[in-house]
LUMDOGU-337993 format. One record per atom (N, C-alpha, C, O): residue number from 0; residue in one letter; x, y, z. Coordinates in steps of 0.2 Angstrom, whole numbers. Layout:
// residues N
+-----+-----+-------+-------+-------+
!   n ! res !    px !    py !    pz !
+-----+-----+-------+-------+-------+
! NUM !   A !     X !     Y !     Z !
...
+-----+-----+-------+-------+-------+
// end
This chain:
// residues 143
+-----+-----+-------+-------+-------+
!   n ! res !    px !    py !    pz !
+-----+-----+-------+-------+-------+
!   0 !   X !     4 !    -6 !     0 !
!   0 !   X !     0 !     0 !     0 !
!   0 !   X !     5 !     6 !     0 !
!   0 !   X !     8 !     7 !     5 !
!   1 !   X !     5 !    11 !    -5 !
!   1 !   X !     8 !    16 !    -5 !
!   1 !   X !     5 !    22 !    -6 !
!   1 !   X !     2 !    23 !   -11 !
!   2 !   X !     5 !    25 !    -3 !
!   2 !   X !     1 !    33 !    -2 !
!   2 !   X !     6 !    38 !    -5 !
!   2 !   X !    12 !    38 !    -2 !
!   3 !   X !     6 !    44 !   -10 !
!   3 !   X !    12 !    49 !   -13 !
!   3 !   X !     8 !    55 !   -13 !
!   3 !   X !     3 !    55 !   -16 !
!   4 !   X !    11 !    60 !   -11 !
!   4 !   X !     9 !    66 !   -12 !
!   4 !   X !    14 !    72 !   -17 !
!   4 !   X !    18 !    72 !   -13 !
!   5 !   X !    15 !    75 !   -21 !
!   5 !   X !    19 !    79 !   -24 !
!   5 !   X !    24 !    80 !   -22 !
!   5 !   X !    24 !    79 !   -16 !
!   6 !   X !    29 !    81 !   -25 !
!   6 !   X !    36 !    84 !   -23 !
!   6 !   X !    34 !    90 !   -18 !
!   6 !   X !    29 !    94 !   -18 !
!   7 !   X !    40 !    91 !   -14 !
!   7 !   X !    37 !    95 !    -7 !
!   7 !   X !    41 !   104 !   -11 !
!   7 !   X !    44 !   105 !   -16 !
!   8 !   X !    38 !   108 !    -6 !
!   8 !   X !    40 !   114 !   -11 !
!   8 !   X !    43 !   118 !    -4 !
!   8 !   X !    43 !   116 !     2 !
!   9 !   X !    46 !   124 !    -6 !
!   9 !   X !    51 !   128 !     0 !
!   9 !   X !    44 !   130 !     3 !
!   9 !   X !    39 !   131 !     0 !
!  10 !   X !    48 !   129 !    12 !
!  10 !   X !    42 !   132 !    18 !
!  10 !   X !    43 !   139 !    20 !
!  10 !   X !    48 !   139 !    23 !
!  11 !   X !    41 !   143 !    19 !
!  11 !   X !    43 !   148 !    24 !
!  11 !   X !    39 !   150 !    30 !
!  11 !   X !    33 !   150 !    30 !
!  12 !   X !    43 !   151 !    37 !
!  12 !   X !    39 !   152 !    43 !
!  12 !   X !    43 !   159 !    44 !
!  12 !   X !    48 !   162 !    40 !
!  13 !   X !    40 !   162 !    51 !
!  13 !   X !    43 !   169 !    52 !
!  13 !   X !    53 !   170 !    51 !
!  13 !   X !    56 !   174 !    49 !
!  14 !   X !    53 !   163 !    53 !
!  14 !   X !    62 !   166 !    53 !
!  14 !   X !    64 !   161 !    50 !
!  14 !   X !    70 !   161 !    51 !
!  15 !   X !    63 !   156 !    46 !
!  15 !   X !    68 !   150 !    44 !
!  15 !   X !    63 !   151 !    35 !
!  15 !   X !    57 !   153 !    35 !
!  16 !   X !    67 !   148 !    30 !
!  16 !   X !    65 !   145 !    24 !
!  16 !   X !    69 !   139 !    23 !
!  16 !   X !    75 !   138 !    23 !
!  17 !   X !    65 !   134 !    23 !
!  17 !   X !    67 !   127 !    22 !
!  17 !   X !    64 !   122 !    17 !
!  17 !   X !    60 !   124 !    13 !
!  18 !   X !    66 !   118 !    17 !
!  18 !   X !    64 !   111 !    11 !
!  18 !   X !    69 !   104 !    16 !
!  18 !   X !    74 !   102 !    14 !
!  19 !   X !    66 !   102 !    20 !
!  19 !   X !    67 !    95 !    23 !
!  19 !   X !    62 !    90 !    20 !
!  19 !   X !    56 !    90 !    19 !
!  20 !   X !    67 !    85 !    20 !
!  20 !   X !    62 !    79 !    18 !
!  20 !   X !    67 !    74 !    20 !
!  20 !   X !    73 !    74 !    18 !
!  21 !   X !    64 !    69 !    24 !
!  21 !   X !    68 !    64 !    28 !
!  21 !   X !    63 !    56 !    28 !
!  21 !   X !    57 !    56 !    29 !
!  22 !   X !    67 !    51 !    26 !
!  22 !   X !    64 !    45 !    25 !
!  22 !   X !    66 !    40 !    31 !
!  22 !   X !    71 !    38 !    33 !
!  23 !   X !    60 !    39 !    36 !
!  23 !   X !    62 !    35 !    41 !
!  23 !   X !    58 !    28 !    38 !
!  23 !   X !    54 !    26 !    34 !
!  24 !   X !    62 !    23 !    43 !
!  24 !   X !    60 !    16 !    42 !
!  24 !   X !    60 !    12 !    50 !
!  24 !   X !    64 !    13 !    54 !
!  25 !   X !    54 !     9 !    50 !
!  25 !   X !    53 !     7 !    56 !
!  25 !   X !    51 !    -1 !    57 !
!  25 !   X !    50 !    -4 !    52 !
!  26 !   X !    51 !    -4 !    62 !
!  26 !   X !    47 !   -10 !    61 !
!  26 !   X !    46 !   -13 !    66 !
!  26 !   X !    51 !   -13 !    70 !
!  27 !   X !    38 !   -19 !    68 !
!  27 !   X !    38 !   -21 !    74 !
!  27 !   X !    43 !   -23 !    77 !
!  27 !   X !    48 !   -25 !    74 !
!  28 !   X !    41 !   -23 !    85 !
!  28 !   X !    47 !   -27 !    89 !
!  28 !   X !    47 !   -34 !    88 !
!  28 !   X !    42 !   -37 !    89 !
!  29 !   X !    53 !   -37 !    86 !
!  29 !   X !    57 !   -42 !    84 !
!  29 !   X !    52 !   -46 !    77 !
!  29 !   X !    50 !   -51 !    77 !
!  30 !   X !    52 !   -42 !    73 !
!  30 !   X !    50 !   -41 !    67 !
!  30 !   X !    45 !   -44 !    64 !
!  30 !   X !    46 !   -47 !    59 !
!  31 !   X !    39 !   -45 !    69 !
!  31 !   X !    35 !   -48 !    67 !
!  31 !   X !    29 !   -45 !    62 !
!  31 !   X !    29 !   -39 !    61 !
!  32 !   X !    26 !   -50 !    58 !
!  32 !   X !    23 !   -49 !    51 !
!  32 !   X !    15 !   -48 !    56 !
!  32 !   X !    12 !   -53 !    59 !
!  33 !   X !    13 !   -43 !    56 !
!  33 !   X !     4 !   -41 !    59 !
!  33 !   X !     4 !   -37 !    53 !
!  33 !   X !    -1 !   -39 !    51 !
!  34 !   X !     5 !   -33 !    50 !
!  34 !   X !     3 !   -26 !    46 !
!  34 !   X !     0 !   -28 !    38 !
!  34 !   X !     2 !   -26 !    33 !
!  35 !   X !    -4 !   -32 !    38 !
!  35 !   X !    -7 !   -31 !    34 !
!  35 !   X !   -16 !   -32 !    33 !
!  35 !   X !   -19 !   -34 !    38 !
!  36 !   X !   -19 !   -31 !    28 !
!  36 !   X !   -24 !   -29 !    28 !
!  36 !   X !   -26 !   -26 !    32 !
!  36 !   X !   -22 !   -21 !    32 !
!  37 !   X !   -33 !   -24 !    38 !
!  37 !   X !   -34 !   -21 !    42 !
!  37 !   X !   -33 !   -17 !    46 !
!  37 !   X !   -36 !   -12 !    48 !
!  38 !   X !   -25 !   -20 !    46 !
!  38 !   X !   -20 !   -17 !    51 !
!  38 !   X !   -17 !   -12 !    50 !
!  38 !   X !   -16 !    -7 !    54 !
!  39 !   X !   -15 !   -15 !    41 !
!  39 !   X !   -11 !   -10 !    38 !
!  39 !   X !   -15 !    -3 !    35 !
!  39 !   X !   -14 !     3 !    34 !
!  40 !   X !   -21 !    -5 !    36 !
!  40 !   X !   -22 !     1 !    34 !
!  40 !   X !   -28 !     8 !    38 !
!  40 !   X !   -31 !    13 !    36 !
!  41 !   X !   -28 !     4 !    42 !
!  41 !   X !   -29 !     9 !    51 !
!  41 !   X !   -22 !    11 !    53 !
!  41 !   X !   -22 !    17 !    55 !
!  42 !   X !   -18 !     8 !    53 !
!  42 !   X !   -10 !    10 !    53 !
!  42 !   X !    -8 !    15 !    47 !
!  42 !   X !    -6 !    21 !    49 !
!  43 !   X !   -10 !    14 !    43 !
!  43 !   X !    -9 !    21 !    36 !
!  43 !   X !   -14 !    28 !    37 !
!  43 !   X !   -12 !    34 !    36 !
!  44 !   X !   -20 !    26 !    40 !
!  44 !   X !   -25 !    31 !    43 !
!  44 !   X !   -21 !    34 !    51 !
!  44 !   X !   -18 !    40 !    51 !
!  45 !   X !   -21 !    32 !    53 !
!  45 !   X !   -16 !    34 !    59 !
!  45 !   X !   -11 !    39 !    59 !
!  45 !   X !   -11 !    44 !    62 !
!  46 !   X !    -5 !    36 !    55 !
!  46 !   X !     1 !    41 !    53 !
!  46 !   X !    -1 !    46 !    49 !
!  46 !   X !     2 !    51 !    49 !
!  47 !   X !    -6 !    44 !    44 !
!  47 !   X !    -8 !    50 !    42 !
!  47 !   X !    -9 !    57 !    46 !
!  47 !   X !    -7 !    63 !    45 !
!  48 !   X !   -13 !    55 !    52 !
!  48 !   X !   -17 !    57 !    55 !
!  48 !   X !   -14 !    61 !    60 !
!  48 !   X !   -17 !    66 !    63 !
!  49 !   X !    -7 !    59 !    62 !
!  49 !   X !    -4 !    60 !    66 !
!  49 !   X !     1 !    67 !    61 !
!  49 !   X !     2 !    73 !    63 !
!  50 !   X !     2 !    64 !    56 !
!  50 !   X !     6 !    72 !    53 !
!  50 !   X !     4 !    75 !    52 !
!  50 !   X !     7 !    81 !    51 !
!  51 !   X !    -5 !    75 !    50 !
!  51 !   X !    -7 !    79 !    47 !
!  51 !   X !    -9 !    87 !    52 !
!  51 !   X !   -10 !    93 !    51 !
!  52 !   X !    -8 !    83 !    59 !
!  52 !   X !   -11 !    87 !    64 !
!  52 !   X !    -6 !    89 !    68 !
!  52 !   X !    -7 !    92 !    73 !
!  53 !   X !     1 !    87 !    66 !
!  53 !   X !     8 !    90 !    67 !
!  53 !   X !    10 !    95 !    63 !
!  53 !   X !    14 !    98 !    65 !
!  54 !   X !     7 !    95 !    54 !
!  54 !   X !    10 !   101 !    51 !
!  54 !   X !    16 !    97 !    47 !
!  54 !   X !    20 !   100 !    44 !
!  55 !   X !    15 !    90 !    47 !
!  55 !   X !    20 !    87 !    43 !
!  55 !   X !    17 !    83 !    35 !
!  55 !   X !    12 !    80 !    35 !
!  56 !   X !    20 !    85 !    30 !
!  56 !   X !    18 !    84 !    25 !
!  56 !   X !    20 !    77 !    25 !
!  56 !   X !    24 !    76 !    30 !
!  57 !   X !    17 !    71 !    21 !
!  57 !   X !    19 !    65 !    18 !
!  57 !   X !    20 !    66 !    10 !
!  57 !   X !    16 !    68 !     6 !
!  58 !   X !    26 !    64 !    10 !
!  58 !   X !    28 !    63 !     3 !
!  58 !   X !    26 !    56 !     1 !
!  58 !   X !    24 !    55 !    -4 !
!  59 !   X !    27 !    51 !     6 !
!  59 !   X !    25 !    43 !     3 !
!  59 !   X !    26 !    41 !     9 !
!  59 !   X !    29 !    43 !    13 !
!  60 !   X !    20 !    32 !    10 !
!  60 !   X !    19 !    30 !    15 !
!  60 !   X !    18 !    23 !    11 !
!  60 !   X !    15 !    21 !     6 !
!  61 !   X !    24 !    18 !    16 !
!  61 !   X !    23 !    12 !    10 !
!  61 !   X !    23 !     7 !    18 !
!  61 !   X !    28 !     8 !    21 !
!  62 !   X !    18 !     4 !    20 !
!  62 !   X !    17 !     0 !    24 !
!  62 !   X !    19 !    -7 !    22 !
!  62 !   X !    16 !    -8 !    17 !
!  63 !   X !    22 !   -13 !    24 !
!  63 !   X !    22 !   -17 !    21 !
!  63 !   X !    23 !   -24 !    28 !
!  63 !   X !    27 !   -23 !    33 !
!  64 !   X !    21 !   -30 !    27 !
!  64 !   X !    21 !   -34 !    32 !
!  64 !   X !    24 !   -34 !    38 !
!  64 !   X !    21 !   -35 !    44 !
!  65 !   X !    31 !   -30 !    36 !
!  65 !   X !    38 !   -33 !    43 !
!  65 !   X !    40 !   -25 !    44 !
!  65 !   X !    44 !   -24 !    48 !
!  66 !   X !    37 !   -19 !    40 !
!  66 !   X !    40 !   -16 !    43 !
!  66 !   X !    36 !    -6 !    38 !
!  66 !   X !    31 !    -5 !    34 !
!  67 !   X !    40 !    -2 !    39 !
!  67 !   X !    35 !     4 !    36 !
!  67 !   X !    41 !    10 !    34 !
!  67 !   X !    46 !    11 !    37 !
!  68 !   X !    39 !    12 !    28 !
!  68 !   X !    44 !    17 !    27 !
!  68 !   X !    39 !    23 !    25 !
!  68 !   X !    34 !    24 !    22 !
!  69 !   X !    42 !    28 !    29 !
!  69 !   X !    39 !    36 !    27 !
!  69 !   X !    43 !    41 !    25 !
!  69 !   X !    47 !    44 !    29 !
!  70 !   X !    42 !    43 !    19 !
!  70 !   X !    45 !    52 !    17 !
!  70 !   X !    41 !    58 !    20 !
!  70 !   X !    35 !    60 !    17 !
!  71 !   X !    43 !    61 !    24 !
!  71 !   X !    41 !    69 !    25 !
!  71 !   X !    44 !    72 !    27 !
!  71 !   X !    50 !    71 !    28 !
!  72 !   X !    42 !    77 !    29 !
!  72 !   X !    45 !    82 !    29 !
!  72 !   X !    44 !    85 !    37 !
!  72 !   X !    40 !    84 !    41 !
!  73 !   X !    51 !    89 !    40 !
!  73 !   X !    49 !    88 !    48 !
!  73 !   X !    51 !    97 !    48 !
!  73 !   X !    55 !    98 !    44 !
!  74 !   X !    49 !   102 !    51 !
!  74 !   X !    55 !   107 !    51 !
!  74 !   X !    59 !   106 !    56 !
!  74 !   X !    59 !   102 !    60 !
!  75 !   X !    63 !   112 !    53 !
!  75 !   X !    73 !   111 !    57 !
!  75 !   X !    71 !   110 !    65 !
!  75 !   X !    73 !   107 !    69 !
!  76 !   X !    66 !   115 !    66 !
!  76 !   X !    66 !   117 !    73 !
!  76 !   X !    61 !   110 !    78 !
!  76 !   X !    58 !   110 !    84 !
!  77 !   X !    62 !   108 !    76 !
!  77 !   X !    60 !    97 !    78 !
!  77 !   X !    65 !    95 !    74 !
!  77 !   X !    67 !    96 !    69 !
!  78 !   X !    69 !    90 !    82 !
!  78 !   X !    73 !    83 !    79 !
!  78 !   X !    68 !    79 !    75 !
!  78 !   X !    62 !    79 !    75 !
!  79 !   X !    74 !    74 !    73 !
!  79 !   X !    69 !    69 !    69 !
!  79 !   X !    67 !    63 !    76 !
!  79 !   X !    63 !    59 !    76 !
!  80 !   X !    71 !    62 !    80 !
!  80 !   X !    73 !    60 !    84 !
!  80 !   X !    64 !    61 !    89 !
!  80 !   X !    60 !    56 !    91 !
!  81 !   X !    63 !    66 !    90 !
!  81 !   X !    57 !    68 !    92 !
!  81 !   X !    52 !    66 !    90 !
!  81 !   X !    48 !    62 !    93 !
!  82 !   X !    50 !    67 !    80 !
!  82 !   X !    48 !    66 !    76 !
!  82 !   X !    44 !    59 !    78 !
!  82 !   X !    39 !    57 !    80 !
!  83 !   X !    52 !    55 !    76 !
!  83 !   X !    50 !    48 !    78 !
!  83 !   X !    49 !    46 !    83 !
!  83 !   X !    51 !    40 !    84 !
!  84 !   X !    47 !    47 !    86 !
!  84 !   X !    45 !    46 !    95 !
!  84 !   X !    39 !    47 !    95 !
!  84 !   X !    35 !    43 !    97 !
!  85 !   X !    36 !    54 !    93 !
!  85 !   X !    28 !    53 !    92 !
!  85 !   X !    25 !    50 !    87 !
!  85 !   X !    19 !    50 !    87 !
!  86 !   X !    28 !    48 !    82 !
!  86 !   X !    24 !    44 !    76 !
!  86 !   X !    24 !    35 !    79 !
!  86 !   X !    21 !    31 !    76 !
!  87 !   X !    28 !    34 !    84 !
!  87 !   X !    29 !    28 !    85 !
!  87 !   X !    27 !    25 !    90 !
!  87 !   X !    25 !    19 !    91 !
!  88 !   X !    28 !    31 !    95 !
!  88 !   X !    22 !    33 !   103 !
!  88 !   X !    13 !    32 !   100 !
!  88 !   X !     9 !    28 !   102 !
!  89 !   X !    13 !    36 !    97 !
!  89 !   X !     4 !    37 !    96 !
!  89 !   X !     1 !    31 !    91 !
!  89 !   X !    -3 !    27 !    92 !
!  90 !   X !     5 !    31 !    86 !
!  90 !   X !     2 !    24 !    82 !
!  90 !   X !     3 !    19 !    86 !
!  90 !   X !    -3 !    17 !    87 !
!  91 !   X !     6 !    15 !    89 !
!  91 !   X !     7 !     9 !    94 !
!  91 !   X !     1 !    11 !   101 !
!  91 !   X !    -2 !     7 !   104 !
!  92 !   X !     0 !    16 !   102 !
!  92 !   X !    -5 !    18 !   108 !
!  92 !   X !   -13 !    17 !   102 !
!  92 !   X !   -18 !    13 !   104 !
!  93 !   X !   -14 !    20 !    98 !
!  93 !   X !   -20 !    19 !    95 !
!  93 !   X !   -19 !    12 !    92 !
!  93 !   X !   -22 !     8 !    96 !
!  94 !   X !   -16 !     9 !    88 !
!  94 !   X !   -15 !     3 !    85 !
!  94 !   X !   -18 !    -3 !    91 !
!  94 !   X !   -23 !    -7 !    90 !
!  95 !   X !   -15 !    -2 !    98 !
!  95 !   X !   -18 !    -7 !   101 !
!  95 !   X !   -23 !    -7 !   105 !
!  95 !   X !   -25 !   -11 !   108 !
!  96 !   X !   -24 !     1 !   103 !
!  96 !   X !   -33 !     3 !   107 !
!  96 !   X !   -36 !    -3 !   102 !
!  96 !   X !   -38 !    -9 !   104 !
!  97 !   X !   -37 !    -1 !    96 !
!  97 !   X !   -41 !    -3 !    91 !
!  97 !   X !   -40 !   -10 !    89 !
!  97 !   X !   -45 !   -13 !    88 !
!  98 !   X !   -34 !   -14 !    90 !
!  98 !   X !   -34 !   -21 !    89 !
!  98 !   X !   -30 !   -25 !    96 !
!  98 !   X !   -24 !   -27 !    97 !
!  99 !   X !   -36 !   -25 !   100 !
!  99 !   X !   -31 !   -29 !   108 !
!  99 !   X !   -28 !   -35 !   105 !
!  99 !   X !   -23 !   -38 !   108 !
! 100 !   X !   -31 !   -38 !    99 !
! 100 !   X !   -24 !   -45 !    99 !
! 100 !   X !   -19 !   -45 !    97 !
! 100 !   X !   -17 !   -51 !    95 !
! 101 !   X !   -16 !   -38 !    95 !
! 101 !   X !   -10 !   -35 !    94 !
! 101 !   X !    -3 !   -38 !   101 !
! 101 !   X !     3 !   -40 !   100 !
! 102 !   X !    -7 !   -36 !   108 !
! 102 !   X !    -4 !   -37 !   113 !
! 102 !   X !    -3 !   -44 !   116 !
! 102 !   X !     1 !   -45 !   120 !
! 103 !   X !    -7 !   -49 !   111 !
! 103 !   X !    -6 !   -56 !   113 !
! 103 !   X !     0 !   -59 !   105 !
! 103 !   X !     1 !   -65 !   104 !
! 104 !   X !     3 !   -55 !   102 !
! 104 !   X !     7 !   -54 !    98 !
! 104 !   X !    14 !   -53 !    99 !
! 104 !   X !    20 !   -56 !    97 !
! 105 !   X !    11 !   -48 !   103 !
! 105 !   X !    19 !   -46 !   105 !
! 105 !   X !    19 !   -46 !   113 !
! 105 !   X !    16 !   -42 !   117 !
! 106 !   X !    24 !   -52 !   113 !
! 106 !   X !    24 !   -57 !   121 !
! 106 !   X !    25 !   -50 !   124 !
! 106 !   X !    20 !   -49 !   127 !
! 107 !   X !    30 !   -44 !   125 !
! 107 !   X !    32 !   -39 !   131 !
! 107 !   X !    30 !   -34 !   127 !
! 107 !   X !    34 !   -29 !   126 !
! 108 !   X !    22 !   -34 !   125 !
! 108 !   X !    16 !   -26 !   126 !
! 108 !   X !    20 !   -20 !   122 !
! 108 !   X !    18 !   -15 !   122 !
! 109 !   X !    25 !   -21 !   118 !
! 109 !   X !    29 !   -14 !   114 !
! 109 !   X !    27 !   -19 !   106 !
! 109 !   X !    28 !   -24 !   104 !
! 110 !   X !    24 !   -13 !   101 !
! 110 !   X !    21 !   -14 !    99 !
! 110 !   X !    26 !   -14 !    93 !
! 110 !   X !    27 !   -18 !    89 !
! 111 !   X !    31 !    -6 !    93 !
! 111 !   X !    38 !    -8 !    88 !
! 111 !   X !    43 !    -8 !    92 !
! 111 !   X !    43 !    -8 !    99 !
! 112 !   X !    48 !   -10 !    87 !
! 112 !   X !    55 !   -10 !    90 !
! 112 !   X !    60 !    -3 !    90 !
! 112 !   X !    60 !     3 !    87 !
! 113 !   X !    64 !    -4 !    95 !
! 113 !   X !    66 !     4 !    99 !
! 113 !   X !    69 !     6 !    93 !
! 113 !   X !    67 !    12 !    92 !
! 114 !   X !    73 !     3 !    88 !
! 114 !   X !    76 !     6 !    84 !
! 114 !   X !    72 !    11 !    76 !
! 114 !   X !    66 !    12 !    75 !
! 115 !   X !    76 !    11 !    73 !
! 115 !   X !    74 !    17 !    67 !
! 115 !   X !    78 !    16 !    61 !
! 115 !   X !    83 !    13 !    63 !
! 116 !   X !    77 !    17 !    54 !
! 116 !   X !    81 !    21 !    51 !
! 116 !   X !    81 !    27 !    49 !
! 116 !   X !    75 !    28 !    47 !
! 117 !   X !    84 !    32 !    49 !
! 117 !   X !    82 !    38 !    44 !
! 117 !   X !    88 !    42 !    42 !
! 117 !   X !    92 !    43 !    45 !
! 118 !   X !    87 !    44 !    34 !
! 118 !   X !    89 !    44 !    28 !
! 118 !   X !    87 !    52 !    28 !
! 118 !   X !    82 !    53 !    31 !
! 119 !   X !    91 !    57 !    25 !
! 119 !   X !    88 !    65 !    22 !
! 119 !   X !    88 !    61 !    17 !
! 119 !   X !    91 !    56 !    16 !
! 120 !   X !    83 !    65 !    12 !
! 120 !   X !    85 !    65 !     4 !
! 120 !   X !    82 !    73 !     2 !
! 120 !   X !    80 !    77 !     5 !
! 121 !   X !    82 !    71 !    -4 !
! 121 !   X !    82 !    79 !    -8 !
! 121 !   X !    82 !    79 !   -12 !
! 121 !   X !    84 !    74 !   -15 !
! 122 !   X !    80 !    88 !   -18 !
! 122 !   X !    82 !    87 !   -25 !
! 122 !   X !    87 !    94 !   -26 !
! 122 !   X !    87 !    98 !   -31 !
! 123 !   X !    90 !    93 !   -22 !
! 123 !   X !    97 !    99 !   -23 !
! 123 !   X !   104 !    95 !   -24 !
! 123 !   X !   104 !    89 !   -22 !
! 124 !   X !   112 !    97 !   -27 !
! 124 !   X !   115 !    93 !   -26 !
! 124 !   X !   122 !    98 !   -23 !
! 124 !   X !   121 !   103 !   -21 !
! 125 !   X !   129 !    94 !   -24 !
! 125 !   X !   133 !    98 !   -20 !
! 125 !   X !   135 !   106 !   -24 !
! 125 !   X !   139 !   110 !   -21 !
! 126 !   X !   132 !   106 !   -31 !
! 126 !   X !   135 !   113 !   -36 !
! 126 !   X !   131 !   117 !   -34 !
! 126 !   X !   132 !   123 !   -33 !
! 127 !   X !   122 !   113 !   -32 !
! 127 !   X !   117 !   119 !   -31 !
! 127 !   X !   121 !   122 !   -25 !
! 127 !   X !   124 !   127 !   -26 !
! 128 !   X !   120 !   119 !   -20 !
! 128 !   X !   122 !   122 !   -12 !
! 128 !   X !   130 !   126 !   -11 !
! 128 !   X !   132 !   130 !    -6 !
! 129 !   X !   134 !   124 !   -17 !
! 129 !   X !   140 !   130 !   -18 !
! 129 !   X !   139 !   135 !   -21 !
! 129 !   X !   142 !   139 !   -19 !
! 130 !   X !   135 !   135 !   -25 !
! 130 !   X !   133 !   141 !   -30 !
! 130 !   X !   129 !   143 !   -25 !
! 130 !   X !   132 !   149 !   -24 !
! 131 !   X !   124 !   143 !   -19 !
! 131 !   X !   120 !   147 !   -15 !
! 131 !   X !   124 !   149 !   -11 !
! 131 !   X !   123 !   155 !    -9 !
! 132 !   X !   132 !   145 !    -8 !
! 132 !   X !   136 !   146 !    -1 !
! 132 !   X !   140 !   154 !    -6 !
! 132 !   X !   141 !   159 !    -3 !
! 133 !   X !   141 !   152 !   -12 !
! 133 !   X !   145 !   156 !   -15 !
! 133 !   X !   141 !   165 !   -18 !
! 133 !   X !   144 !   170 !   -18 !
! 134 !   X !   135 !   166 !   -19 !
! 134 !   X !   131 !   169 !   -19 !
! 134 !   X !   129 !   172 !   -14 !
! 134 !   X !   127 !   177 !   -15 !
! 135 !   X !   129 !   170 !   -10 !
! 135 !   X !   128 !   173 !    -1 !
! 135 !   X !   135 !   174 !     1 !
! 135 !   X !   136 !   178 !     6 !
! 136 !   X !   138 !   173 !    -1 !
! 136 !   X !   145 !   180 !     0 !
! 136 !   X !   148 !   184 !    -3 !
! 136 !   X !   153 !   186 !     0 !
! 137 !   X !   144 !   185 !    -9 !
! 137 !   X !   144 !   190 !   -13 !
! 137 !   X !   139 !   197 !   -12 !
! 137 !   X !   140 !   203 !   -13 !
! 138 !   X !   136 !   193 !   -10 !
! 138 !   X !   130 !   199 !    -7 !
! 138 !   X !   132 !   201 !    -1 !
! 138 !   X !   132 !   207 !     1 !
! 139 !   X !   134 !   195 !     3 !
! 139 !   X !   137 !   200 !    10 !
! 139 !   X !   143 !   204 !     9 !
! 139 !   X !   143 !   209 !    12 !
! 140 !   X !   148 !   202 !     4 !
! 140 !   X !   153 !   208 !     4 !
! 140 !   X !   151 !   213 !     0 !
! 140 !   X !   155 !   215 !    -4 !
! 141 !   X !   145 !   216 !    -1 !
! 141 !   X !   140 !   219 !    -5 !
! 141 !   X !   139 !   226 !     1 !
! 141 !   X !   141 !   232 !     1 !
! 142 !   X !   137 !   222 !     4 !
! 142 !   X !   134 !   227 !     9 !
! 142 !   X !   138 !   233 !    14 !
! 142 !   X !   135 !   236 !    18 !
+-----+-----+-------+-------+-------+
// end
């Protein structure tokens, strides 16, 4: 099941302009296969649900037996660390409101496992952001 939404566009807020986009990967504790049908997709409604009411864009959401990969977008001013603490906090808290034989599942009641991956990606590369580092100091010695 994959959910995609457009490529993300620069943010601007009172003091920062940015463009973040970060791919995390997660998956139950000791990597057990529950995420499908159902599951999977009261778990897609969830994380939906959860960024959407954080202010976090989803780029893509691909749930898959053993484990779940998501692209979005986080601002600078949240770790992703954070980030993924409450996307993995509140889905596993709703998850097992909604399905208790979730908890006869997983023998020690934790629904994922502690760990993570997460990946930046982007559509800039290292000429764009030298040409910008080099243009902003042109204009500073401008001033």
């Amino acid at each position: 099941m994959c959910y995609l939404e457009t490529m993300l566009d620069v943010v601007t807020n009172r003091n920062c302009v940015f463009q973040t986009q970060y791919h995390v990967i997660w998956c139950p504790k000791n990597r057990r296969s529950f995420l499908s049908n159902l599951v999977s997709e009261e778990t897609q409604r969830v994380l939906t649900d959860i960024c959407q009411q954080n202010n976090w864009p989803v780029l893509a959401l691909e749930i898959e037996l053993d484990h779940i990969h998501l692209s979005l977008s986080i601002p600078p001013s949240l770790s992703v660390a954070n980030a993924v603490k409450v996307l993995k906090g509140v889905s596993a808290r709703k998850l097992l409101k909604t399905f208790p034989e979730l908890r006869s599942i997983q023998k020690d009641k934790q629904l994922w496992a502690p760990s993570y991956f997460v990946a930046t990606s982007g559509n800039i590369n290292a000429e764009t952001i030298k040409g910008f580092i080099e243009r902003s100091g042109h204009i500073t010695k401008r001033r």
